[in-house]
Backbone as a chain_set.jsonl record, in Angstrom:
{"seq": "XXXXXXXXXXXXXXXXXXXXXXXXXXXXXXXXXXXXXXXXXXXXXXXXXXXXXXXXXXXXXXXXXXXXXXXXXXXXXXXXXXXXXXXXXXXXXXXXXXXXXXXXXXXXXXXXXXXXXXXXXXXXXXXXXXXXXXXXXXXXXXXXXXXXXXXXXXXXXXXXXXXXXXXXXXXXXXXXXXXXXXXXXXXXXXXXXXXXXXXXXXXXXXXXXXXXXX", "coords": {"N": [[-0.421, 0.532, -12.667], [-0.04, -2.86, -12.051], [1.541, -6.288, -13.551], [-0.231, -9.454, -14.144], [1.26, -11.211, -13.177], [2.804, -9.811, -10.817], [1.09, -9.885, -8.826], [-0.954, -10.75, -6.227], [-3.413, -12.819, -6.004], [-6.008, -13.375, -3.341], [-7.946, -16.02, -1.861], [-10.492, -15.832, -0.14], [-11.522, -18.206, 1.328], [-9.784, -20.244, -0.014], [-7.496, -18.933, 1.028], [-6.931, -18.638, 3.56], [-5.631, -19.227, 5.556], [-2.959, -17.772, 5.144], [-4.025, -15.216, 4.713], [-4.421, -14.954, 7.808], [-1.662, -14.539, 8.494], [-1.542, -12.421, 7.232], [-2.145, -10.553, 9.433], [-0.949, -9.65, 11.681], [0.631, -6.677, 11.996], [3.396, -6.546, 12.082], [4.072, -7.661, 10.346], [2.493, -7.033, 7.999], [4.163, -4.733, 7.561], [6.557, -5.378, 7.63], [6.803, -6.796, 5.042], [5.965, -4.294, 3.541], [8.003, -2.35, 3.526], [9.995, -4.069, 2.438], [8.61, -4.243, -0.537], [8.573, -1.523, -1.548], [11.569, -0.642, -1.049], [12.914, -2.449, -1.636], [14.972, -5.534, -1.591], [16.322, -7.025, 1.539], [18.149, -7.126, 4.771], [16.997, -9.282, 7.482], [18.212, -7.86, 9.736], [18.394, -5.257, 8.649], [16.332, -4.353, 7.928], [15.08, -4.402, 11.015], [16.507, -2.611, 11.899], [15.26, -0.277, 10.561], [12.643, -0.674, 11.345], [12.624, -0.726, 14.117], [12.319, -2.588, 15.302], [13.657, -5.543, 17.497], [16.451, -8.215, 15.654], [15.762, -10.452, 15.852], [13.458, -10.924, 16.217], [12.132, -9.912, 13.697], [13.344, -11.422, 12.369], [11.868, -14.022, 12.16], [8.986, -12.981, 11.503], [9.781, -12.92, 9.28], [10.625, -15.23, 8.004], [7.739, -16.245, 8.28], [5.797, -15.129, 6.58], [7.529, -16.243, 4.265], [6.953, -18.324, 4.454], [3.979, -18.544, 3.282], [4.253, -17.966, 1.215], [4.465, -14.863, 0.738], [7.215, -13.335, 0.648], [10.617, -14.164, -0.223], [14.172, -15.577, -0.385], [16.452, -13.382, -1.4], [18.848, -13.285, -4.142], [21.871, -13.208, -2.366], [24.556, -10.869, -0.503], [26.997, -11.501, 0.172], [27.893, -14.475, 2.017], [26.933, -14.424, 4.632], [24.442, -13.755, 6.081], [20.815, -14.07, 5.602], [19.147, -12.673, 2.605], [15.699, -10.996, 2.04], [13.05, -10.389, 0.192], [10.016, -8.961, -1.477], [7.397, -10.996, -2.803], [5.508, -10.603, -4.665], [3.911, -7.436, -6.335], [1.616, -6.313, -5.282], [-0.902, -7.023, -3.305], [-3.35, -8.478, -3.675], [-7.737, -8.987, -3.917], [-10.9, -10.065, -3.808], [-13.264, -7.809, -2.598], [-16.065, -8.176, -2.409], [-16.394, -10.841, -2.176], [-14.554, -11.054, 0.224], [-16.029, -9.837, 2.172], [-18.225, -11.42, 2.356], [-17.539, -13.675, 3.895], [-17.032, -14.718, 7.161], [-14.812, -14.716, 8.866], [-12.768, -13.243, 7.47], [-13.741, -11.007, 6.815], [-13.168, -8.958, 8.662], [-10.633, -8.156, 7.446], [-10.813, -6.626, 5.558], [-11.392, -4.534, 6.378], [-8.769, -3.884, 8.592], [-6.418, -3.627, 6.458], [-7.317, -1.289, 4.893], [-6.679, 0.405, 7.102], [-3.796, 0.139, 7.351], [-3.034, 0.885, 5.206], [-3.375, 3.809, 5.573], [-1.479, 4.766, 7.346], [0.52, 4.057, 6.197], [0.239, 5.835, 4.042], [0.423, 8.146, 6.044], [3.066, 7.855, 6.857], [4.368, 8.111, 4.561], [4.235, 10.827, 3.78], [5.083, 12.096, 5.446], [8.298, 11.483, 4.696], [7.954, 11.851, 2.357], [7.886, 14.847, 2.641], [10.436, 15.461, 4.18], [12.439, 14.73, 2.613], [12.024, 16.405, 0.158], [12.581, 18.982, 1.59], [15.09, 18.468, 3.025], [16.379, 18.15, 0.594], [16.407, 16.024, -1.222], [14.93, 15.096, -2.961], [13.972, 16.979, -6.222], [12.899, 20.486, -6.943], [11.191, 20.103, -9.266], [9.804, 18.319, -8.513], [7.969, 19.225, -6.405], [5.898, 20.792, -7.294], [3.776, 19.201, -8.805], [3.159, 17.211, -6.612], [1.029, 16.411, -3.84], [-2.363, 16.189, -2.274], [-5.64, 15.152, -2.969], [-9.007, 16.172, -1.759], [-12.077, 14.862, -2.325], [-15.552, 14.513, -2.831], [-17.396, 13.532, -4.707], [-20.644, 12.705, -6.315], [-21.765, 9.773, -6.871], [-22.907, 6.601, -9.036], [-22.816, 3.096, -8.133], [-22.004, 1.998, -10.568], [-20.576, 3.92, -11.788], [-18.224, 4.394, -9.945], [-17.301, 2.193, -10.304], [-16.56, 2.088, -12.867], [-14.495, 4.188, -12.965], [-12.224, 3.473, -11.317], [-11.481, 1.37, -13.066], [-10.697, 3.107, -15.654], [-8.801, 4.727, -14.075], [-6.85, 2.92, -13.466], [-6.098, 2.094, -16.108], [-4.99, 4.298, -17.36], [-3.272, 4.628, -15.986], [-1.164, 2.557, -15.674], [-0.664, 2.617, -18.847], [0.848, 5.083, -18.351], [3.24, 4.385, -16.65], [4.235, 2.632, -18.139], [5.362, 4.228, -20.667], [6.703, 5.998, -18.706], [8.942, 4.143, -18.314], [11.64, 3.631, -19.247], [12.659, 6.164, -18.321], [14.963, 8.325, -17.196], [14.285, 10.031, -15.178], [12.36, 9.518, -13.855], [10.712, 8.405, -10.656], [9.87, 6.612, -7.659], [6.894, 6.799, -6.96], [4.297, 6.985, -4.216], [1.288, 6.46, -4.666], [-1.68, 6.381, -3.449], [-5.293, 6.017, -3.881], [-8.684, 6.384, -2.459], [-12.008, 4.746, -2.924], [-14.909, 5.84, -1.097], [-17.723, 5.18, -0.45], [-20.513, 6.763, 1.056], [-23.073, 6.767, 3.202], [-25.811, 8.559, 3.112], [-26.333, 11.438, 5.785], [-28.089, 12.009, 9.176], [-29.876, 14.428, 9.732], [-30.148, 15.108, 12.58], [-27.833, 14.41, 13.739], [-24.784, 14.699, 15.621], [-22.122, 16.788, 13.817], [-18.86, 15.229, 12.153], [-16.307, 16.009, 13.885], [-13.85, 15.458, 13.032], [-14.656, 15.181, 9.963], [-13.433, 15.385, 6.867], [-13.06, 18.703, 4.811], [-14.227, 18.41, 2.008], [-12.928, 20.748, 0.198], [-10.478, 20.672, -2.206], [-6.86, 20.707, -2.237], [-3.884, 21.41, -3.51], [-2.479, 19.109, -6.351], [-1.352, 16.065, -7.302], [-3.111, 13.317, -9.418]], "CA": [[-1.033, -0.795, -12.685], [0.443, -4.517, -12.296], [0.715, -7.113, -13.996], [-1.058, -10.28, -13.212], [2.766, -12.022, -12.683], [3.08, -9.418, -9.936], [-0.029, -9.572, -8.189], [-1.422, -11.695, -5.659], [-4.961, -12.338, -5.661], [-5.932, -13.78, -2.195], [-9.154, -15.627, -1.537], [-10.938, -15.292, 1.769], [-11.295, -19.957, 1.601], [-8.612, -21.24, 0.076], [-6.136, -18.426, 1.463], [-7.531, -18.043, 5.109], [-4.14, -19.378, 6.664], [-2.379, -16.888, 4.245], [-4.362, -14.215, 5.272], [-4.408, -14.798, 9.021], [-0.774, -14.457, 8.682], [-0.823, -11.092, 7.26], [-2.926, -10.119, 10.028], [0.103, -9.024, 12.207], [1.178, -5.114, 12.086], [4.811, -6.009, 11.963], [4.721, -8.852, 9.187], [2.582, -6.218, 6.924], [5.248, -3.623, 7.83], [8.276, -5.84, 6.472], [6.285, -6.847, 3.679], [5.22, -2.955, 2.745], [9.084, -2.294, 3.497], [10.362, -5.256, 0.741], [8.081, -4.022, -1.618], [8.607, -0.2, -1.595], [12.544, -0.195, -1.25], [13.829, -3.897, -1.89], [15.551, -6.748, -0.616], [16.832, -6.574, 2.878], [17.906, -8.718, 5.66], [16.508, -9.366, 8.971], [18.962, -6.523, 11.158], [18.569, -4.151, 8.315], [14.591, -4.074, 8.518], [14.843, -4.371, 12.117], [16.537, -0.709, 12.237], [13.783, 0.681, 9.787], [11.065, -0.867, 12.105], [12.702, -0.188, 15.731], [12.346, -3.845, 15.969], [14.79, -6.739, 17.134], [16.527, -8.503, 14.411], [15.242, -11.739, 16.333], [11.717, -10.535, 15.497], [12.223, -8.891, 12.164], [13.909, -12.837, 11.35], [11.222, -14.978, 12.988], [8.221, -12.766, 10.87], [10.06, -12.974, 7.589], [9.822, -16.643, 7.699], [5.98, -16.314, 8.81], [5.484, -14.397, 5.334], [7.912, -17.171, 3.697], [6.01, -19.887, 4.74], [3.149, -18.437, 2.971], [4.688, -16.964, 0.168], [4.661, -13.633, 0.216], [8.604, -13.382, 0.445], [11.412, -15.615, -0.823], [14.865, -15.307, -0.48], [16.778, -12.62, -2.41], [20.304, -12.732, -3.621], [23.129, -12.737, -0.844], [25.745, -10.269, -1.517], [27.725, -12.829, 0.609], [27.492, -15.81, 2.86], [26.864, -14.393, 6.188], [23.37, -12.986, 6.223], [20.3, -13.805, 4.733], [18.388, -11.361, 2.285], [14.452, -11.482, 1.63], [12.503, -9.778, -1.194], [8.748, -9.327, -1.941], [7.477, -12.076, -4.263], [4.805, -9.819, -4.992], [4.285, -5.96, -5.648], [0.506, -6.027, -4.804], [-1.629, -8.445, -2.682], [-5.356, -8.243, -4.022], [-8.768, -9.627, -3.38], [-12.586, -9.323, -4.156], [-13.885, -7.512, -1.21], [-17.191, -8.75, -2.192], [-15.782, -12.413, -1.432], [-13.866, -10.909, 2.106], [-17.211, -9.235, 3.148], [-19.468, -12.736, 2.569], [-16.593, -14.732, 4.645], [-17.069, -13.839, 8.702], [-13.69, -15.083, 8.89], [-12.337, -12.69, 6.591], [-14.305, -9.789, 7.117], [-11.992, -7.763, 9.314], [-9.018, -7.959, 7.216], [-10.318, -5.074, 4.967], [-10.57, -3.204, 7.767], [-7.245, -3.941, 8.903], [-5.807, -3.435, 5.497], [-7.422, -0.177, 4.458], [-6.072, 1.238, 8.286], [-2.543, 0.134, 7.308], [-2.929, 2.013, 4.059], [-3.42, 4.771, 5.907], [-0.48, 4.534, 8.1], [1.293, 3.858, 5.007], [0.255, 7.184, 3.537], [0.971, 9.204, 6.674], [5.114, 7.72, 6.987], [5.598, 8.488, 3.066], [3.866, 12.092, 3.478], [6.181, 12.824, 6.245], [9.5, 10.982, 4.242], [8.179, 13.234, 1.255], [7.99, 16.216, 3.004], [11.755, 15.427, 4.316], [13.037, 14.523, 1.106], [11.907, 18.124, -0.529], [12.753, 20.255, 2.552], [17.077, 18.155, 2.913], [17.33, 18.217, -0.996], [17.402, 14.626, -1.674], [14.103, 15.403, -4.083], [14.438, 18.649, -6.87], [12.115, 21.104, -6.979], [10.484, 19.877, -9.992], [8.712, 17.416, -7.878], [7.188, 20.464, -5.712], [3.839, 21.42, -8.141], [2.571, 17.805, -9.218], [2.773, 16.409, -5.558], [0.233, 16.499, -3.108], [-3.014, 15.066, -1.627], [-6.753, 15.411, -3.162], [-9.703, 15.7, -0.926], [-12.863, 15.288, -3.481], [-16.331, 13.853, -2.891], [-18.263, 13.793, -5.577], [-21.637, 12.281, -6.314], [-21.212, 8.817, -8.25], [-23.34, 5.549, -8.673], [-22.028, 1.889, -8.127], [-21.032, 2.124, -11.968], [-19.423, 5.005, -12.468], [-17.27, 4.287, -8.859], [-16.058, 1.444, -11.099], [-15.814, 2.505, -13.892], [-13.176, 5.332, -12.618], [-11.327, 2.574, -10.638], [-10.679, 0.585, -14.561], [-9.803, 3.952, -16.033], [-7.587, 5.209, -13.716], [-6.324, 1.48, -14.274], [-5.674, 1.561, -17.468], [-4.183, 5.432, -17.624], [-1.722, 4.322, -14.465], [-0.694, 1.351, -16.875], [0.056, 3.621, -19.935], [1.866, 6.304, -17.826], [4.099, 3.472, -15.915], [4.688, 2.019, -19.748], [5.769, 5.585, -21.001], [8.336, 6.506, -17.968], [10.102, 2.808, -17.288], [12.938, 3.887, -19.427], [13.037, 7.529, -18.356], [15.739, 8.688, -15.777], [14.071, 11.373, -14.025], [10.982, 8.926, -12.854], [11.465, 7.587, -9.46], [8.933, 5.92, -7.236], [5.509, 7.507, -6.377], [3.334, 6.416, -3.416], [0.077, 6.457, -4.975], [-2.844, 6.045, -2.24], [-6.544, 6.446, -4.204], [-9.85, 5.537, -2.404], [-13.049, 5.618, -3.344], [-15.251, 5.117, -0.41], [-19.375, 5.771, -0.305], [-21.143, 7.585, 2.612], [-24.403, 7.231, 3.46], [-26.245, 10.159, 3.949], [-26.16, 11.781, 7.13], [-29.104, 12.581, 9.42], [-29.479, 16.105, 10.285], [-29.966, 15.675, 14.332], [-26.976, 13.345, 14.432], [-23.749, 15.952, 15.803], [-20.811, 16.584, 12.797], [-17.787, 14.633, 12.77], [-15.016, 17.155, 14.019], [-12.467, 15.01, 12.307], [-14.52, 14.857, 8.722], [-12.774, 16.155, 5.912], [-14.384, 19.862, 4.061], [-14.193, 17.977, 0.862], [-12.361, 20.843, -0.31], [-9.563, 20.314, -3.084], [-5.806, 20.577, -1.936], [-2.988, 21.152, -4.455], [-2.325, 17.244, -6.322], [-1.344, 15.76, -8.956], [-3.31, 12.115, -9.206]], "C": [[0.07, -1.837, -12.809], [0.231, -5.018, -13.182], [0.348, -8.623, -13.351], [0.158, -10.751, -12.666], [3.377, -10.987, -11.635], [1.787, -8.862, -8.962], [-0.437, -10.93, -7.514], [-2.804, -11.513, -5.468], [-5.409, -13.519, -4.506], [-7.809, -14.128, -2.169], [-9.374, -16.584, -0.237], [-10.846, -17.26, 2.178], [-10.255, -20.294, 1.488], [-7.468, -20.614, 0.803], [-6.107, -18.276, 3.056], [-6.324, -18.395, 5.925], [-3.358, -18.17, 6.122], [-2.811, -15.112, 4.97], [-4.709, -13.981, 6.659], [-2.975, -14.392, 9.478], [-0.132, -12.987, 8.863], [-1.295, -9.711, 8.398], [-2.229, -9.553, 11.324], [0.526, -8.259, 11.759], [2.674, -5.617, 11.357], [4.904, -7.099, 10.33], [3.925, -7.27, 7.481], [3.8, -4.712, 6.917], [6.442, -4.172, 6.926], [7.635, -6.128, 5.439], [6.002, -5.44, 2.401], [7.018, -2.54, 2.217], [10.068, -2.782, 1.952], [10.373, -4.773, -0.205], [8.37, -1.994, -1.999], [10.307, 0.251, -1.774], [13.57, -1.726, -1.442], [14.31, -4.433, -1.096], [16.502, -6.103, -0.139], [16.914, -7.187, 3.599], [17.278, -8.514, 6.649], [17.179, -8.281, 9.876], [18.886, -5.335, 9.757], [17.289, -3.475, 8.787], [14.435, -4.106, 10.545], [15.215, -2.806, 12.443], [15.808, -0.161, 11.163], [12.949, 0.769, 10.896], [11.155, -0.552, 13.689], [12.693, -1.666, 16.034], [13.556, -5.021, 16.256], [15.037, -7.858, 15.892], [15.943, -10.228, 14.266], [13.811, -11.95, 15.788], [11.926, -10.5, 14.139], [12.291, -10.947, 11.144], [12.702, -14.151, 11.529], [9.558, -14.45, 11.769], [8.724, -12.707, 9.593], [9.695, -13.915, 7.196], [8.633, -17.137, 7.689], [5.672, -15.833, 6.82], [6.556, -15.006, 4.401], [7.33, -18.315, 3.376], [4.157, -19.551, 3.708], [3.316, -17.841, 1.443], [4.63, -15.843, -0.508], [6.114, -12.707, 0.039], [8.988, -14.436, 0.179], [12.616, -15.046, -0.379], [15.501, -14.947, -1.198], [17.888, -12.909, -2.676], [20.915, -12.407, -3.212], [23.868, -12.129, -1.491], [26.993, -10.978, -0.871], [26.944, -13.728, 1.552], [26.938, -15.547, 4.34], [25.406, -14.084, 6.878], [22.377, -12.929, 5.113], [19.838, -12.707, 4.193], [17.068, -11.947, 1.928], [14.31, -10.613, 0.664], [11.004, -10.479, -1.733], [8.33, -10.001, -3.224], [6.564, -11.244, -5.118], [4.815, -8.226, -5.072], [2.579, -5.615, -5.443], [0.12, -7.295, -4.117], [-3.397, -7.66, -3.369], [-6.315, -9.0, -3.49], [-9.998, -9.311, -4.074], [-13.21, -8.775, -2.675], [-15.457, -7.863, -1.641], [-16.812, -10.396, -1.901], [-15.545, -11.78, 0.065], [-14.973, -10.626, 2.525], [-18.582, -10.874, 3.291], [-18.801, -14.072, 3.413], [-17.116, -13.912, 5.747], [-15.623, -14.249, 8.727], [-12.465, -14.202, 8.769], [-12.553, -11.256, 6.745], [-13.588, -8.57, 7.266], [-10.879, -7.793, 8.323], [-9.52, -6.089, 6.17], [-10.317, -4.148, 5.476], [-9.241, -2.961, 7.803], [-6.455, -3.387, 7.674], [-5.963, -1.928, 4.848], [-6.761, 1.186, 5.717], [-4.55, 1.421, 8.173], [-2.106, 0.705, 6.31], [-2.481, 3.525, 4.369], [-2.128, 5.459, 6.627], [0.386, 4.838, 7.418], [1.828, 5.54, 4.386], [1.071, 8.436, 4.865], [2.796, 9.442, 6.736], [5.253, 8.114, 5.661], [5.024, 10.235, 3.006], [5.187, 12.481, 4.198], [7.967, 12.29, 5.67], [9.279, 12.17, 3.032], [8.421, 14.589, 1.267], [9.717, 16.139, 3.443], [12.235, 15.522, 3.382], [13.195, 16.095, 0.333], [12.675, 18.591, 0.484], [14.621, 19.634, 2.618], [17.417, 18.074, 1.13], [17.364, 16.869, -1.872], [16.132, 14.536, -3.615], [14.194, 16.539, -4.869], [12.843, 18.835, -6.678], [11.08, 20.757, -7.411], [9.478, 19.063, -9.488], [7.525, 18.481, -6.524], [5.644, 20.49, -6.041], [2.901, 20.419, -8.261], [2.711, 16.826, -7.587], [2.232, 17.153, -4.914], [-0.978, 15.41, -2.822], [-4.532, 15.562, -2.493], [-7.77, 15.252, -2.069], [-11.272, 15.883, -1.878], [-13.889, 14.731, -2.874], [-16.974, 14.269, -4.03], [-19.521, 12.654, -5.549], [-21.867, 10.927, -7.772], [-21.936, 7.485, -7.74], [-22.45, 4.38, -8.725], [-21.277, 1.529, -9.253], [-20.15, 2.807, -12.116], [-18.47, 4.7, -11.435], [-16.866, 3.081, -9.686], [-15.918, 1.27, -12.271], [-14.237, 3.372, -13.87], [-12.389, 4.337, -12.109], [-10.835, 1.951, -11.999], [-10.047, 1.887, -15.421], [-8.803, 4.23, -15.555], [-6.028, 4.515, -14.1], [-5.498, 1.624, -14.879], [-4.494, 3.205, -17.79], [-3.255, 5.292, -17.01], [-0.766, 3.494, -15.519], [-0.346, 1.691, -17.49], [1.095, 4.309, -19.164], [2.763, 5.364, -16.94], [4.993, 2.911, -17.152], [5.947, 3.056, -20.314], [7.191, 5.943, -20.352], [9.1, 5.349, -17.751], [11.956, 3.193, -17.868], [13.571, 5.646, -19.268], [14.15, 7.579, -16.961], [15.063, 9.034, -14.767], [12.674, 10.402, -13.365], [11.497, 7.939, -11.945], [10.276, 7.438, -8.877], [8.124, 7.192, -6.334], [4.368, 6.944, -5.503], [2.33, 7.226, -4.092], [-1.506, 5.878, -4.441], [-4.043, 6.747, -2.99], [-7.822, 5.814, -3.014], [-11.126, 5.887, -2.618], [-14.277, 4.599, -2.04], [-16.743, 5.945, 0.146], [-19.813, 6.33, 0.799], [-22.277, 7.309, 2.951], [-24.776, 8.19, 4.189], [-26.885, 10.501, 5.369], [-27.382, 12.309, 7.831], [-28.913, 13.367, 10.276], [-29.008, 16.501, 11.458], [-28.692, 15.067, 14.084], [-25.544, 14.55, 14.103], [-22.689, 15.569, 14.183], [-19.569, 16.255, 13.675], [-16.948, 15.951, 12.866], [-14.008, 16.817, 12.832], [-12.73, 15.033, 10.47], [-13.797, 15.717, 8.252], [-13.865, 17.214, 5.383], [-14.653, 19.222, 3.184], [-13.502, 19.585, -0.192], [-10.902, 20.712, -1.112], [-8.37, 21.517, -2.726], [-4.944, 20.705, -3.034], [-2.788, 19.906, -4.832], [-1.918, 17.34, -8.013], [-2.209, 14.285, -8.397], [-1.919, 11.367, -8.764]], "O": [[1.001, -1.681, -13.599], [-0.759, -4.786, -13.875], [0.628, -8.893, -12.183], [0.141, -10.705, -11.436], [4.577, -11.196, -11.456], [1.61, -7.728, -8.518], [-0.307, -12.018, -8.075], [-3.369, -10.532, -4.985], [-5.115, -14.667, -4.838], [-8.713, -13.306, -2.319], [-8.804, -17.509, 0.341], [-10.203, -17.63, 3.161], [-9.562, -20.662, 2.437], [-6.545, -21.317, 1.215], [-5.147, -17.755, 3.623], [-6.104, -17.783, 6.971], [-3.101, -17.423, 7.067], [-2.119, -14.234, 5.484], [-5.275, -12.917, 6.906], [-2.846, -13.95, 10.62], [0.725, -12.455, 9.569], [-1.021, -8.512, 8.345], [-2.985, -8.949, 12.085], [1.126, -8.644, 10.755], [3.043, -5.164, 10.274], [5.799, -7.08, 9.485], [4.517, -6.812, 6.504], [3.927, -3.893, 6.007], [7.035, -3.691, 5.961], [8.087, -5.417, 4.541], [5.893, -5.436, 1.175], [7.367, -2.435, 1.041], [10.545, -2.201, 0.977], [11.36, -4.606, -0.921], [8.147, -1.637, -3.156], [10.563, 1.247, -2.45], [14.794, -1.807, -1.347], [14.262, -4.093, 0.086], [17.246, -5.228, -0.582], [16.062, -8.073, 3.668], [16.893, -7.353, 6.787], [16.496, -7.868, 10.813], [19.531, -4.331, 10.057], [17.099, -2.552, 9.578], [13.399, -3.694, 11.068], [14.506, -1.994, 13.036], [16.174, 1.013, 11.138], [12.544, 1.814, 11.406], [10.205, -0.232, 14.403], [13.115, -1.962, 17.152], [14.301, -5.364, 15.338], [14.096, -8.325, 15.25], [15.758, -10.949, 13.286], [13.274, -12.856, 15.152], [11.751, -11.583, 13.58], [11.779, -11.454, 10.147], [12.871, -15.196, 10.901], [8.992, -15.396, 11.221], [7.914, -12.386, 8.724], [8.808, -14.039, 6.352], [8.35, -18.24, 7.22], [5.285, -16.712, 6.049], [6.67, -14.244, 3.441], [7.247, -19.025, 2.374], [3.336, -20.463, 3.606], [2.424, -17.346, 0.754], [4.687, -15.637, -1.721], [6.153, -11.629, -0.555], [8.353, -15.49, 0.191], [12.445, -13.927, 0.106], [15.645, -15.758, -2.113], [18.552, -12.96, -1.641], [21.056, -11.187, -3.299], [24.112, -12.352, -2.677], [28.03, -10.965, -1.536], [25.736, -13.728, 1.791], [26.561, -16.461, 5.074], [25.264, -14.169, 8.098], [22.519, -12.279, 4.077], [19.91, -11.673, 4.857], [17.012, -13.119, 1.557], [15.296, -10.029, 0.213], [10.727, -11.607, -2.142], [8.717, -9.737, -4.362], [6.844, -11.172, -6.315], [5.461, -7.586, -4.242], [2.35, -4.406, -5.475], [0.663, -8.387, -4.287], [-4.091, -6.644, -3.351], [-5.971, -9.757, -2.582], [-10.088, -8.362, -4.852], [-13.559, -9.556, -1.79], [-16.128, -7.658, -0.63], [-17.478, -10.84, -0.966], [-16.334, -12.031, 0.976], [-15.172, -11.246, 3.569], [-19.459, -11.123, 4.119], [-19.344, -15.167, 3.557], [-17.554, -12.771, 5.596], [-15.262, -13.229, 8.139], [-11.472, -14.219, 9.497], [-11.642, -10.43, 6.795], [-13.399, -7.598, 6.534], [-9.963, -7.12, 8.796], [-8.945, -5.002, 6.112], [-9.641, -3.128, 5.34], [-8.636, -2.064, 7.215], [-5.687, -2.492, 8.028], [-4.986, -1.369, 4.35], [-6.484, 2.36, 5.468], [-3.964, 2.4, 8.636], [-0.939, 1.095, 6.272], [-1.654, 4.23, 3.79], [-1.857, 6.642, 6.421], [1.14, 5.764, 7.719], [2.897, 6.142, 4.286], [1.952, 9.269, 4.654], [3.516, 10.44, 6.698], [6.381, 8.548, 5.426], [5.491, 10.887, 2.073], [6.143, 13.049, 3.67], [8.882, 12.791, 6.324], [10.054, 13.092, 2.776], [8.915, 15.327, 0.415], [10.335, 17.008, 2.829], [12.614, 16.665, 3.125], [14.227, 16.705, 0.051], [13.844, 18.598, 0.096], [15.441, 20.462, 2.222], [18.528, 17.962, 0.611], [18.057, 16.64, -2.864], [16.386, 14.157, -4.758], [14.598, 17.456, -4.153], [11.938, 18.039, -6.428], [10.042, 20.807, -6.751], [8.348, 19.08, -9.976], [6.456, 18.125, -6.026], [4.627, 20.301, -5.375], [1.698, 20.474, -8.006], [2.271, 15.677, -7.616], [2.469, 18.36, -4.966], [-0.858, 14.197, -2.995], [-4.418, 16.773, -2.681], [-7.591, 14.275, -1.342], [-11.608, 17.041, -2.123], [-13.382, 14.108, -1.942], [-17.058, 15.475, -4.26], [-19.382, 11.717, -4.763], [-22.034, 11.043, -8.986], [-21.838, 7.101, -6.574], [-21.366, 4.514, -9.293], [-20.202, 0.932, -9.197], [-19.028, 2.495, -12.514], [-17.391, 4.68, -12.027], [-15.635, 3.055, -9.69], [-15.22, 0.384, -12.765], [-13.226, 3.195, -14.55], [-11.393, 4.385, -12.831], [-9.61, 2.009, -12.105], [-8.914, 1.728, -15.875], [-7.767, 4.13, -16.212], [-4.948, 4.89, -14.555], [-4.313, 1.435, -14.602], [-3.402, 3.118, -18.352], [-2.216, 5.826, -17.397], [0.259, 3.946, -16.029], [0.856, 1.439, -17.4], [2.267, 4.03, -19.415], [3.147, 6.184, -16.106], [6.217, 2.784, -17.116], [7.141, 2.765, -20.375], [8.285, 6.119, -20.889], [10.019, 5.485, -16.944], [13.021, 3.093, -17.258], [14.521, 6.179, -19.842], [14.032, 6.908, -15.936], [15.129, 8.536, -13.644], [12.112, 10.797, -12.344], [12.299, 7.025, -12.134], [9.38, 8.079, -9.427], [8.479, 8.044, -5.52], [3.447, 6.409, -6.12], [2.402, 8.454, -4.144], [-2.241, 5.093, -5.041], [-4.05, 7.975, -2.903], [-7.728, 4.607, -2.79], [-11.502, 7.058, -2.56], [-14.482, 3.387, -1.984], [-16.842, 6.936, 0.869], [-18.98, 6.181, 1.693], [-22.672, 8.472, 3.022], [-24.44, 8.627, 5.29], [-27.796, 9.872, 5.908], [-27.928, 13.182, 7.156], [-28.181, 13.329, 11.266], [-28.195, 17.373, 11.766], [-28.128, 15.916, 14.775], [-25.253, 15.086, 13.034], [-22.569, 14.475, 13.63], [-19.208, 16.528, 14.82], [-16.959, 16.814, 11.988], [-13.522, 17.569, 11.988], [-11.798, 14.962, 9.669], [-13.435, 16.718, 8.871], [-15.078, 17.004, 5.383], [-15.882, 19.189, 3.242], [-13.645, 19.445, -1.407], [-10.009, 20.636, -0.268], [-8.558, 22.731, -2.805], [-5.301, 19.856, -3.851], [-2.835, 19.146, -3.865], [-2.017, 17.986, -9.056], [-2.116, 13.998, -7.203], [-1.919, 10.163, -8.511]]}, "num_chains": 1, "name": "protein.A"}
């Protein structure tokens, strides 16, 4: 968990320029970038992203102008550096869903999650398999695949626990060596129940449970 002095909470009226901004692939890309491995200039992020450093410099300022970057400490004069002002962006998705305006972004945002998750599975799986991670990180990583059966309460209730246990256990390791950064992707996302004639998705998940740590 955050705290509020690193959290942006975004709403669907007053922020709607803000959030039309982040509504470009490559600007949430340098932004996810920023925030996940730190300040960086315009030609460094451009060889992360495959992109020109013309681009890379042209969407930094897009996500300047709005303030979700700032400029970071130069280690000299020749080349700026940026750096996420934020380490979350938030919202009420009951606000984004009563905007039409707005609507799509949690789409958009929960797809780039996803994205998110697939590049750090495949960086984690590198990491273990060249050495750069020890072993010890082997048993408690992985992925959960769970459904369980939960009303509008209890689905948030578990969202403030997890909360609050993430928060403790972030408290606990800040001064430990051996803890190093954990992509942590939860969602909790309802179904309505399925009618019998209508064919199964190929692609759903079994809902059986995968080796994991939370």
């Amino acid at each position: 968990m955050v705290s509020e002095q690193q959290k942006r909470v975004l709403d669907p009226e007053r922020d709607a320029a803000a959030l039309k901004a982040l509504t470009h692939p490559l600007r949430i890309r340098l932004l996810g970038m920023l925030r996940q491995d730190g300040p960086a200039t315009a030609s460094e992020l451009a060889v992360r992203s495959g992109e020109s450093s013309a681009s890379t410099s042209y969407h930094l300022r897009v996500l300047a102008k709005y303030a979700f970057v700032a400029e970071a400490e130069h280690r000299d004069g020749r080349e700026r550096r940026w750096k996420a002002v934020h380490s979350v962006t938030a919202w009420s998705n009951t606000a984004m869903d009563a905007a039409p305006g707005t609507r799509a972004w949690i789409t958009l945002s929960r797809r780039v999650q996803i994205e998110h998750l697939e590049a750090s599975l495949a960086r984690h799986e590198a990491d273990i398999a060249d050495g750069r991670l020890g072993q010890e990180w082997v048993e408690p990583s992985g992925i959960d695949d769970l459904i369980p059966r939960l009303t509008p309460e209890s689905l948030t209730e578990l969202w403030e626990v997890f909360g609050r246990k993430l928060e403790e256990l972030i408290t606990r390791d800040a001064e430990d060596p051996r803890a190093t950064q954990v992509v942590l992707l939860t969602a909790g996302l309802p179904l309505a129940p399925r009618n019998p004639a209508t064919p199964a998705d190929a692609a759903a998940p079994s809902g059986t449970v995968t080796e994991d740590a939370s």
